[in-house]
Every structure is written in structure tokens, then in C-alpha cells.
N, C-alpha and C positions, 0 to 999 in steps of 0.2 A: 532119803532125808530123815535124820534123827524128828521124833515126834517134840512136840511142841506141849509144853503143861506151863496152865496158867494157875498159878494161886492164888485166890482170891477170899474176900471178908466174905461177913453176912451180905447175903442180896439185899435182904432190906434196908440195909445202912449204908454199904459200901460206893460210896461214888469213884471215888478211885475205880475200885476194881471192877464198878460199871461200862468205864469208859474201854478198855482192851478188849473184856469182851464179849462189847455189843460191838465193837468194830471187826472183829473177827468171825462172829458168829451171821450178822447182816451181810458180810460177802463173801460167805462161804470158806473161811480159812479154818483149816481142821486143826482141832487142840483137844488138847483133854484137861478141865478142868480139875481141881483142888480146893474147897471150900474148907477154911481153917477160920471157924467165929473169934471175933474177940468179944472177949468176955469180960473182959477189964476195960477202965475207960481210956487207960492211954496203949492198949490193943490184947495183943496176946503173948507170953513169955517164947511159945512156942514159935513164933512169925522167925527167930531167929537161926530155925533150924534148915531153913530154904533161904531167908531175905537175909544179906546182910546190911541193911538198914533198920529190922526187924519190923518190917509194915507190907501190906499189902499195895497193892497185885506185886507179883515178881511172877516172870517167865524163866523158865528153865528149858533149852535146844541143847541137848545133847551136852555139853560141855561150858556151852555160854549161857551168862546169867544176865538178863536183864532187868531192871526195875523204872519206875515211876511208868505213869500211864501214855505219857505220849513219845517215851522212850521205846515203850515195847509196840506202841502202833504202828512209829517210823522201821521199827527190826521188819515187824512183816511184812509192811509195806513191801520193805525189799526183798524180802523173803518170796512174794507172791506179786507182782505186778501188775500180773491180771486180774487182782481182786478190787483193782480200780479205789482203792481209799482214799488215794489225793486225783484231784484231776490233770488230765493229759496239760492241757495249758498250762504253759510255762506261769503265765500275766497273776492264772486263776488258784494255781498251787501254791502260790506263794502269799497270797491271800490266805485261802484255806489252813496255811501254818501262821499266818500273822493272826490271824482271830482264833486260832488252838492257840496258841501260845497266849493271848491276851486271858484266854478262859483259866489257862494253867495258872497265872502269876496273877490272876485280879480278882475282882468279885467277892475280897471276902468279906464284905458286910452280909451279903444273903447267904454264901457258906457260913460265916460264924451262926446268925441267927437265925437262920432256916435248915437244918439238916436234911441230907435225903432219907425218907422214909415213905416208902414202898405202901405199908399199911397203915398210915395215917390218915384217920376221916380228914375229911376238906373242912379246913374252917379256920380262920385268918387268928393271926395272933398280933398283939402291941409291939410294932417294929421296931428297930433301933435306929440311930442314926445310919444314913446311905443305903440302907436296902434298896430304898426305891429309885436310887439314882441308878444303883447297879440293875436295874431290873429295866429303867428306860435304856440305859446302852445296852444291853442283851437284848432287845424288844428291835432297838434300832440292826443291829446285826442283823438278826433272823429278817426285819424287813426288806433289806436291801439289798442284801444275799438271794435269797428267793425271787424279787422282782428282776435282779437279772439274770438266773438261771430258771426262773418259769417255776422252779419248788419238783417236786415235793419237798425235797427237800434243799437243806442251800446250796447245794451244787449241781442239783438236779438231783441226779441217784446219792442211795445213802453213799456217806462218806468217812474219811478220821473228822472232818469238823462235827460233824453231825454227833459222831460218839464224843468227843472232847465236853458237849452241851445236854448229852442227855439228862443227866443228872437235875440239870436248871430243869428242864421239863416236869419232873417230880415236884420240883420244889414251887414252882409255876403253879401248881395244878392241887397237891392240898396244901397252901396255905393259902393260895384264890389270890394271885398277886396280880393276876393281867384280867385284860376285858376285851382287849382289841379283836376284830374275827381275824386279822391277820395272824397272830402270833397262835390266837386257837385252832386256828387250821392249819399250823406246822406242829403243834402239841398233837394233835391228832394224827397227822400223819407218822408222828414217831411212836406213839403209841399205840397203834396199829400193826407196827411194824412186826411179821411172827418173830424177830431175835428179842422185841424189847416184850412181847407177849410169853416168850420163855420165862425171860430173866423174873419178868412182876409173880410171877404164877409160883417161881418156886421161892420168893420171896413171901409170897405171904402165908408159902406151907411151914419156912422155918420154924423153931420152937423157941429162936434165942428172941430176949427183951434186954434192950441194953438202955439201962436209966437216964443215962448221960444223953442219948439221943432223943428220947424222947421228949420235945417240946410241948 
């Protein structure tokens, strides 16, 4: 099988390019990464020498080109079967893409004013209007996902939902937006996790500071 190279942004910024691959690296599907920073705020000139969208993450197998992040998760998926990223249940997979899919297309009041950032002290900022609505339905997900797969995580083992939300974990966690121990004890188990313990570590070795992101 042609090897698998994901391209990906800054770690500390990148939520996109979190999402592939922490779902790849958490069950085991082999790739080799490409770290291309942007450095400009609306990315980098060079994204369009591998993406033709010119953005991050984009997969490259051998001859096919994939982009957006829960496009390259459903490729592996099929790619690998056995790396278990949606669950066997017909009822439960199709859940698991209805709340990836809702992550993909919603939530952008706390995307616009909360970026992910990897090495940013904890400490709450003046919100804008629906952050906090968007932060009770993602509070409500994780609840009720987990009470009925038992957690760790919401389908039990990690999953593609698990990756489609890690990013909300970051942004959870330094700008101090929850309190519940529910939602802290699925924050923890994802941050525990050695693929999201990779991903933080070499995030906060990077050298780039991007201003735009910095809130």
C-alpha cells in the first residue's frame, strides 16, 4: 500500500489539522507527517503546493488527494477498518457522523472567539454573543454520549467523533469555559491520551507566534 502523508499547520493553532491526526495517530494508522506553519493570517502561499484549496490538513496516498478533515478520516477509515474510528453499530455510527458532522458545520461562535492554542495560560476572556450556547450543546453531546457508552470516551474507545472535538477540549480548558466534573473527566481522558500528549508537546516546542491567533 502507497504510504500515507498528512500535511498539516502549526500544532499550536491547527485545529483542522488536529482533527486527522489525532484520529490516526490514537489507532494506530501509519502516516508520515508534513508540518507547513502559516505564517500569514489568512495561511501560507506555499499550502498550494500540495492543497488545492491552499489550506491545511490535505492527505496525499499515492496518487489520491484528499482534503478537509472529516474527509481524510472517513478515507482511512476505509483504508483501515480495523482501526475501529466509527463504531461497528449500524444505530451508533451513524450518530457518531451526525455529531462529526454537526462539529464540522456549527459551533462557530466559540471557533470564531476562542481559537485553539496549545500554549495559552488558562484564563477566561469577555465572550461574545453564543459562545456559551455553543458550549452547553457540546457539554450536552459529551454528556450523553458517554452515559451511554460508559466513556471514556463517547463511544467508548477513542474514535473519528472523539477527534472531530478535540480541538473544543483546548479551547475548554484555557479559556475555563466548563465546571461540570462530567465534561472534566472526558477533558481528561482526552488529554491523557499519548496521541493528544504527542500532538501538545510538540506544539509548545514550535518557534512560530501567529498574532491573529493570539487572543
Amino acid at each position: 500500500m502507497d504510504k500515507l502523508t498528512l500535511y498539516i499547520g502549526n500544532k499550536n493553532y491547527s485545529s483542522w489539522s488536529l482533527r486527522p491526526w489525532i484520529a490516526m495517530e490514537a489507532t494506530g494508522i501509519p502516516f508520515e507527517e508534513v508540518v507547513v506553519p502559516f505564517d500569514f493570517e489568512a495561511g501560507n502561499p506555499r499550502f498550494r503546493e500540495f492543497s488545492p484549496t491552499g489550506r491545511v490538513p490535505m492527505l496525499h496516498h499515492g496518487s489520491v488527494r484528499v482534503w478537509e478533515s472529516l474527509s481524510i478520516i472517513e478515507y482511512v477509515a476505509e483504508l483501515y477498518p480495523e482501526a475501529g474510528l466509527w463504531p461497528k453499530d449500524r444505530a451508533r455510527r451513524a450518530i457518531a457522523r451526525s455529531v462529526s458532522m454537526e462539529m464540522l458545520s456549527g459551533f462557530r461562535a466559540i471557533r470564531n472567539a476562542c481559537p485553539m492554542n496549545i500554549r495559552r495560560p488558562k484564563g477566561k476572556i469577555a465572550l461574545a454573543d453564543g459562545v456559551m450556547a455553543d458550549v452547553v450543546r457540546i457539554e450536552t453531546i459529551f454528556h450523553d454520549l458517554r452515559e451511554q457508552s460508559g466513556g471514556p470516551f463517547l463511544f467508548g474507545g477513542f474514535s473519528a467523533a472523539d477527534a472531530m472535538f478535540a480541538p473544543v477540549i483546548n479551547r475548554f480548558d484555557v479559556y475555563d469555559l466548563v465546571t461540570s466534573s462530567e465534561t472534566l473527566s472526558y477533558m481528561a481522558a482526552v488529554k491523557a491520551h499519548p496521541a493528544w500528549v504527542k500532538w501538545e508537546e510538540a506544539a509548545r516546542a514550535e518557534p512560530w507566534v501567529v498574532p491573529h491567533d493570539e487572543v
